[in-house]
N, C-alpha and C positions, 0 to 999 in steps of 0.2 A: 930904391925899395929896400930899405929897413926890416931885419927879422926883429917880430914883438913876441915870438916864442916858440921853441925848438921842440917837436913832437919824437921825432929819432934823425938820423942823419938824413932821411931822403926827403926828410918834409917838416914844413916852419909855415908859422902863419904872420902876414906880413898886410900892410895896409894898404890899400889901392888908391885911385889918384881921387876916387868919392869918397874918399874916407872909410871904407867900408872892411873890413876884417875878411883874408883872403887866405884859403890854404893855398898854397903852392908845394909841390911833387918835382923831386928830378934827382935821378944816381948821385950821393953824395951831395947833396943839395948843401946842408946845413951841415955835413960831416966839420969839425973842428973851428966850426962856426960859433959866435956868442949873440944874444941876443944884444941888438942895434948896430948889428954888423949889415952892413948891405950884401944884399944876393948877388949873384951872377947871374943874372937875365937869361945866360944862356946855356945853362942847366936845368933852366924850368920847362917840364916838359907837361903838365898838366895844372891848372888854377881850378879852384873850387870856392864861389861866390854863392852861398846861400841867404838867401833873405830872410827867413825863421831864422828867428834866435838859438831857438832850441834846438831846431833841427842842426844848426851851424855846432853846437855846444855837442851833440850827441856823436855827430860827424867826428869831431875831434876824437871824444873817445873811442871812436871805433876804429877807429888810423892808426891806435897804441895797440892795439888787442888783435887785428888780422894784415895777412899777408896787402902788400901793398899791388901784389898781381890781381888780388881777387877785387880790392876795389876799382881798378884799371876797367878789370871786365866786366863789372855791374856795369862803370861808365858808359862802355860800347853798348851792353842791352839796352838803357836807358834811351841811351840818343837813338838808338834804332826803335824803340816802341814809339819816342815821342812824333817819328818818320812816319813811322806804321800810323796808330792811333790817330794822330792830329789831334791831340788833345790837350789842357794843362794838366800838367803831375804837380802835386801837391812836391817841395823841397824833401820829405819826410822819405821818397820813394830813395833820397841818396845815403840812408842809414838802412832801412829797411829788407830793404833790396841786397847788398851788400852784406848785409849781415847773415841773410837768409843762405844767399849761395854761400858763403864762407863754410858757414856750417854745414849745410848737403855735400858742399867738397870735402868735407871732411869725414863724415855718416860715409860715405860710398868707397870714402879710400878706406874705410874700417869693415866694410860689406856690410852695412847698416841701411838698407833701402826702405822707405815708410811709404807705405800703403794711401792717397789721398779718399778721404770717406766721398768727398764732396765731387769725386773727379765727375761723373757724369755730367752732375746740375753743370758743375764751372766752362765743362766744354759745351754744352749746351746753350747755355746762359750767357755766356761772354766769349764768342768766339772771336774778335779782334783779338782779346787777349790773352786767350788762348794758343793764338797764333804768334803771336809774341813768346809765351813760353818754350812753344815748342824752338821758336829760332835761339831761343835763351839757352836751352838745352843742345842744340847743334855748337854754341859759338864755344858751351860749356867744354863741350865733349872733344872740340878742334884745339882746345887750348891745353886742356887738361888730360885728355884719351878716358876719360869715365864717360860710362852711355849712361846718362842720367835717363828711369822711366817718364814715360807718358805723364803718369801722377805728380812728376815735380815739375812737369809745365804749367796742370794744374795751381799748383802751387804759386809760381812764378805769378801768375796772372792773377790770382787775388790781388798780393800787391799790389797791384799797378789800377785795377781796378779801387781799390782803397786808395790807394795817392791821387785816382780821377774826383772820387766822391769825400776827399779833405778827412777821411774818417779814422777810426782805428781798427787794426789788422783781426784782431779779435771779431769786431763787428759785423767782416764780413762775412763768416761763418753763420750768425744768425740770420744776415739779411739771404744769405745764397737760401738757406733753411726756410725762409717765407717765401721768399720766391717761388721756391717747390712746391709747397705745402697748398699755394692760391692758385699757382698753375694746374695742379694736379685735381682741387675742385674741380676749375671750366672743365680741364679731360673727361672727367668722370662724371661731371655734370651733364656734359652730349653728346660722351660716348665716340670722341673723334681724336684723331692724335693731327699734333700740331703741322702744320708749316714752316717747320724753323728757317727755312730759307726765303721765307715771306718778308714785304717789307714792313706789313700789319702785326706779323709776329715781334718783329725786332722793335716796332714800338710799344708795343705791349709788354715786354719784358724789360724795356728801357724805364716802364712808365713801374711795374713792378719794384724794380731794383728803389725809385725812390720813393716809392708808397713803405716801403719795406724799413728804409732808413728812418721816413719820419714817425712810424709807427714805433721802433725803439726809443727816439728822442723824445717821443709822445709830443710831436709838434701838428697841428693841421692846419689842412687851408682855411680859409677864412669860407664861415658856412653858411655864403649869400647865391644858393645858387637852387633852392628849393623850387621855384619857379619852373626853372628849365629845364628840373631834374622829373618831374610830373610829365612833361612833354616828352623825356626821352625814353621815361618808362611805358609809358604806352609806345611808342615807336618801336621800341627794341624788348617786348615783352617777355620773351626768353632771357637776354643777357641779365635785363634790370633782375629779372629772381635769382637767376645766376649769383646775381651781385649781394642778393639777400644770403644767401645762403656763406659767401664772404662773411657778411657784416656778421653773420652769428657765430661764425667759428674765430674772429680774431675777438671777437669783443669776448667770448668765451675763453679763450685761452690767455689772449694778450691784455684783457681788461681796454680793448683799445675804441672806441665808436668813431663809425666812418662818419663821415661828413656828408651832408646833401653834394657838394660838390668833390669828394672822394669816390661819391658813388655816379654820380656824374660821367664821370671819367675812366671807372671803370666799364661800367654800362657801355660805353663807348667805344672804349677797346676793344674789347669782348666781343661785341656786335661786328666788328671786322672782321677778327679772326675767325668768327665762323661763319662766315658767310662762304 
């Protein structure tokens, strides 16, 4: 195992037996090291194999710029969400992530605490990964002695929520913001407050989150479902106006028009949770 290039003494990137460009981590790793110098196998104490280019490329520069504890312990969050969650994480979550706490550890040892705007929806909205932050902030707090707030668990769990949906971090701010904005119609529409611990609510919030996405991407489903959708509007007479009352305010504000089968599917949802 060949070093192909030295980042600082604890960490070199070297190539694996697929051919594939690896970091490798370990106390004095590449210390007086030159590159096509072979490793010691047995100072390698952590490998990092991303499949994104990019991600692989970005990873690198953030290995020169923060503590190498702090990337250790995104690591441990990561594998513990990926535990929790059962999900795929987009590669993007090992710069992301990483970057994020680097920075919070730093804001709190300067007494710099930020307020999350979004903290309700996110605890609300995403409470797997909500659940995730908050142990994010336990592992933070054990390693480091800062008691990070509630708010940076919020925080925590966009990520992770963005590296489920391949997106950008930015993005999820808008989508958490529709989410609200469409949930907060049905409320107000019938006058009921949710079930969030329903399994009709968590599909419905599931089914938001990517109505949400493809409304920003301005992507839709394909609009062969007008048929069915006559059928379900008379069945679900309430939900389907429900659902009109949707189509006016995003096509109003987002320029965005639902789809026969947009609306389909909302009608659908909707008609569960309030039953």
């Amino acid at each position: 195992m060949k070093i192909t290039k030295i980042l600082n003494n604890n960490v070199a990137i070297t190539t694996n037996e697929r051919g594939k460009e690896t970091i490798v981590m370990g106390r004095g790793l590449a210390f007086q090291r030159r590159i096509g110098d072979e490793l010691d196998a047995s100072k390698i104490d952590k490998t990092f194999t991303l499949s994104d280019k990019g991600a692989f490329s970005r990873f690198q520069e953030l290995l020169e710029s923060i503590p190498m504890e702090h990337i250790l312990l995104s690591e441990r969050i990561i594998n513990y969400a990926k535990i929790k969650l059962g999900k795929k994480l987009n590669d993007s979550i090992y710069v992301t992530l990483p970057d994020h706490i680097s920075g919070a550890i730093q804001r709190y040892q300067d007494n710099c605490a930020i307020k999350n705007p979004l903290f309700w929806d996110v605890k609300r909205f995403y409470k797997d990964e909500y659940e995730v932050g908050l142990k994010a902030n336990q592992m933070i707090g054990e390693e480091t002695g800062l008691h990070f707030l509630d708010d940076e668990a919020a925080f925590i769990a966009l990520h992770f929520v963005n590296a489920e949906l391949n997106g950008d971090i930015s993005n999820m701010y808008d989508i958490t913001r529709i989410m609200q904005e469409i949930s907060e119609i049905v409320r107000q529409y019938f006058m009921i407050e949710f079930d969030e611990n329903s399994l009709n609510y968590y599909r419905f919030i599931t089914h938001l989150k990517f109505f949400a996405q493809r409304l920003l991407n301005n992507t839709h489903y394909d609009d062969d479902s007008t048929d069915l959708l006559e059928v379900i509007k008379h069945k679900h007479k309430s939900a389907y106006q429900c659902v009109e009352k949707i189509k006016q305010f995003v096509s109003e504000k987002y320029k965005f028009e639902l789809s026969s089968e947009e609306m389909l599917y909302l009608t659908a949802h909707i008609a569960r949770i309030i039953k």
